[in-house]
N, C-alpha and C positions, 0 to 999 in steps of 0.2 A: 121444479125450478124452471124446466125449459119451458113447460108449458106455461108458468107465469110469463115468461120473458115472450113468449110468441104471442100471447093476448094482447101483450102493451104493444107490442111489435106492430101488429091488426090494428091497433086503438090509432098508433102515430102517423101510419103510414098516410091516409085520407089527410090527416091535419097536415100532414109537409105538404099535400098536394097543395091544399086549400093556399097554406102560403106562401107559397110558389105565385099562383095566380093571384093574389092580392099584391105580393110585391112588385112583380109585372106587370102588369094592369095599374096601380098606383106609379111606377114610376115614371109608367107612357105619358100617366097624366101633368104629368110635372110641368110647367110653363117655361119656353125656352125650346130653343134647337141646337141640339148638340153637334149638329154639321155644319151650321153657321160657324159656330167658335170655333169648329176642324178646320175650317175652309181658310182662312186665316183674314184680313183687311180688304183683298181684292173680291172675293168670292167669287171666283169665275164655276158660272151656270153651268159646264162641262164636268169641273172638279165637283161641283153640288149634287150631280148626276151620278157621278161613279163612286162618290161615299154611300148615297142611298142605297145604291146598288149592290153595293157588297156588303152593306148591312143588314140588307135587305127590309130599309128602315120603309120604301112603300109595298109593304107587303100589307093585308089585311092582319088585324091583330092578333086573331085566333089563331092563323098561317107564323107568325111572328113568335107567337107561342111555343107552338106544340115543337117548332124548330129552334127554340133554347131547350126544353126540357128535353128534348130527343139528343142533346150535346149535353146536356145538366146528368145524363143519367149514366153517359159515357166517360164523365169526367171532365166532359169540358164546357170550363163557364164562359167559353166564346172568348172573345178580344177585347182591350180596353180600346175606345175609340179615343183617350188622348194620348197616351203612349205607344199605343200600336203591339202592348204585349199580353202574351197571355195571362188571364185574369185566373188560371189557377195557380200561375207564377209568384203572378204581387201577393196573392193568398200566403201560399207559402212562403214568400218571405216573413209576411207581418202577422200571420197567426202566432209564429213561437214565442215572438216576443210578447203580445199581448198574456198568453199564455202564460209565459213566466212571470210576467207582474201579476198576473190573477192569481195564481199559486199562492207565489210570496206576499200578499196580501190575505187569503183567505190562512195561511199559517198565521200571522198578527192575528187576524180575527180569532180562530180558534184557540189560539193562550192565551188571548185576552179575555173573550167574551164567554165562552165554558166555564171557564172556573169562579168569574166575576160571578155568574148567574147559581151556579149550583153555592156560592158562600152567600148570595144575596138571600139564597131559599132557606139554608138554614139557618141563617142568623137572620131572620125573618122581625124586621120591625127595631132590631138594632143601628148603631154607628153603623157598621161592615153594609147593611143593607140599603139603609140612606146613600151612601157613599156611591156604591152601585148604581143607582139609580140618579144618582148627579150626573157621574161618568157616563151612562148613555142617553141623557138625555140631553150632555155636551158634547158628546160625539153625534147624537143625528143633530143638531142644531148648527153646529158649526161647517162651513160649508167649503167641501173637498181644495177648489182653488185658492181661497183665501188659507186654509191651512198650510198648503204646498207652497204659497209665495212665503208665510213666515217663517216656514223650515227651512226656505233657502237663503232668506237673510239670516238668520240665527245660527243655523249647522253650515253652512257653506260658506257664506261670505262673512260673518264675525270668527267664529269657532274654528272655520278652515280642515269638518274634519272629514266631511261626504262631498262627492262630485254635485252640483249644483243642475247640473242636466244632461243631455246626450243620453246616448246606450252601447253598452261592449255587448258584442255575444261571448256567454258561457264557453265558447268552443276557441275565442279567440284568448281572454283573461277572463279566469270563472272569478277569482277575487274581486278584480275592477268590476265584472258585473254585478255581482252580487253590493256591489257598495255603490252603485249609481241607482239600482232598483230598488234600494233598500227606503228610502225617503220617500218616494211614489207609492211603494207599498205599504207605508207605514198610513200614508193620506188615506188609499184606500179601506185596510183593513180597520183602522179607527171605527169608521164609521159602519163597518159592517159588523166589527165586536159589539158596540152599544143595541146594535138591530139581534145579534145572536145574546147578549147577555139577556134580556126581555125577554127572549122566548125561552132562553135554558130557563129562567126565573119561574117563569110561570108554566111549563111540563114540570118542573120539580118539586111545587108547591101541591100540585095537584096528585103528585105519585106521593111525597111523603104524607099526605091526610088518608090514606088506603089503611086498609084492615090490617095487611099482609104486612106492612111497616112497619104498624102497632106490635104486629105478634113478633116481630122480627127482632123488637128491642125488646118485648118482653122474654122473649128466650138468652137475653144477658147480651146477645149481638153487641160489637164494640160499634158508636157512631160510625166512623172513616168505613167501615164494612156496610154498612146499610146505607149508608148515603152512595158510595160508589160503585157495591155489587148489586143491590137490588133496587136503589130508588133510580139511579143515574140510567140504569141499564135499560128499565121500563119507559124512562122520559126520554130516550134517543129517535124515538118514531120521528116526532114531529122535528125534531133537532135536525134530522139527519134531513129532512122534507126540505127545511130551510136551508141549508148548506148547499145541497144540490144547484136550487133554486138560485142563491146568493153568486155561488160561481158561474152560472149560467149569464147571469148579469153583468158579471165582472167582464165577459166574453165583451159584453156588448157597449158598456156604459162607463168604460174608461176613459173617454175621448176628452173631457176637460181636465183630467189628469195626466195625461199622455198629452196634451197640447204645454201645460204648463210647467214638464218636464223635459219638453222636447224628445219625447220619446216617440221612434215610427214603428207605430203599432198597427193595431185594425185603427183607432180612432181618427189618426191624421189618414189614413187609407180612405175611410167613409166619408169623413168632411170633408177632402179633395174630390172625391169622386163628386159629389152633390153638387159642387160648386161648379165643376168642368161638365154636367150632364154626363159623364159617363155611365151608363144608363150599365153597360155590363160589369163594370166594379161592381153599381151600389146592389142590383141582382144579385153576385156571387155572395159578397158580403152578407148581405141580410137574411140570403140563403142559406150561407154556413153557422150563421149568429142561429139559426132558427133550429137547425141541426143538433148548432150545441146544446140547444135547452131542452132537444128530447132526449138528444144523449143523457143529459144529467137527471130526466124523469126516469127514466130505464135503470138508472144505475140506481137510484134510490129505492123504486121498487127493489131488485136484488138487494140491496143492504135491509129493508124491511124483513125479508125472508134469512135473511141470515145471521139478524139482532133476535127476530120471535119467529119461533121454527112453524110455530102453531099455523101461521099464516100460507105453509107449503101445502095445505089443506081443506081451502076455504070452503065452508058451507057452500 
């Protein structure tokens, strides 16, 4: 197991480097000066001078670099140039939230779209299976904001029965939060159920046509037992590949759900920063977005190894 985990470990570490220096290097490129809008209407040439300067924004690029990542590696994502505060500050605020709508989003997906997929597999070619495959191909086709404005005419301002937007932290009313996230998360996980029901569909099509399946119900096996101890078990590979993956997304591509809920998460984080040049926000951000998706490749590998043991082994 360890030495699995220190392979991928080897494999990620070059990849974070790599996109380190593409996100730096790309956001240099961005058209616009982020000192100008610091400087405010007057720009005086002296204030112009002393921003660069302790940004050390005329530094040569490579010099610019190696002096975020030599702060990147200690923890510190440098300063926001429009607030003047630390950027692993504003992190911290708006990771958890983002986090807990990712969460409660990918719980809808997975009661939804697991079980949708594994009845679509065996009732293969029925009503229950049609149905299925309505429902996710109305869930990717229907699009996150337009769904999230009609839940809030509907549940909020007709029905009066969910908060319509804002966000409590858990720590202040777990109740109220859980009931203002609940409607964003349902936006989201919709649409990530339809994407999980598809793939549970087709790993389970593919494990129930096996030998081992055949012999399984030929040995008298009750259905509910072969479907969920040995066909289910074998289809979780690619299931669990996707899940990973899906929350590593949710990390990053909440931002028009989080805008249409007024939720401040990473998404209002990242689409303020762009717009103000804050060149060390959208860094940190894209940095820790990029983190999160090896984080969730690493964790997938271990759940690989600890669904098929066979795999602690590999040729």
């Amino acid at each position: 197991m360890i030495r699995i985990i220190l392979r991928r470990f080897m494999v990620a570490l070059p990849t974070l480097v790599l996109v380190s220096m593409l996100v730096f290097t790309l956001q240099k490129m961005l058209p616009g000066d982020p000192v100008l809008a610091m400087a405010g209407e007057e720009r005086d040439p002296a204030v112009l001078s002393y921003l660069r300067d302790k940004y050390r924004l005329d530094d040569p690029l490579p010099l610019q670099y190696f002096a975020w990542i030599g702060q990147v590696v200690q923890g510190d994502f440098g300063i926001s140039l429009r607030t003047d505060a630390p950027v692993t500050e504003l992190i911290a605020q708006k990771l958890p939230v983002t986090i807990q709508l990712a969460a409660m989003a990918m719980v809808f997906a997975l009661v939804i779209g697991i079980p949708a997929g594994i009845l679509a597999a065996v009732y293969k070619g029925t009503a229950v299976d049609y149905g299925a495959n309505v429902f996710a191909l109305s869930g990717l086709s229907i699009p996150n904001f337009w769904l999230g404005i009609m839940l809030i005419l509907l549940v909020s301002v007709e029905w009066k029965l969910l908060p319509a937007s804002g966000y409590v932290s858990p720590s202040q009313d777990l109740w109220l939060s859980l009931k203002t996230m609940l409607m964003p998360a349902f936006v989201l996980g919709n649409a990530l159920a339809a994407t999980l029901m598809r793939h549970t569909r087709s790993a389970m099509l593919g494990v129930l046509r096996s030998d081992y399946i055949r012999t399984a119900r030929a040995k008298g096996l009750l259905s509910p037992a072969v479907v969920l101890k040995h066909a289910f078990r074998n289809a979780l590979v690619p299931i669990v590949t996707l899940v990973t993956l899906l929350f590593g997304e949710l990390l990053a591509g909440a931002v028009l759900t989080e805008q249409v809920f007024t939720i401040p998460g990473f998404g209002k984080l990242i689409v303020d920063a762009v717009f103000n040049r804050d060149y060390a926000v959208v860094q940190g951000v894209v940095l820790c977005t990029a983190i999160g998706f090896i984080a969730m490749n690493l964790l997938a590998d271990i759940l690989y190894v600890l669904i098929n043991p066979r795999l602690r082994h590999p040729s």
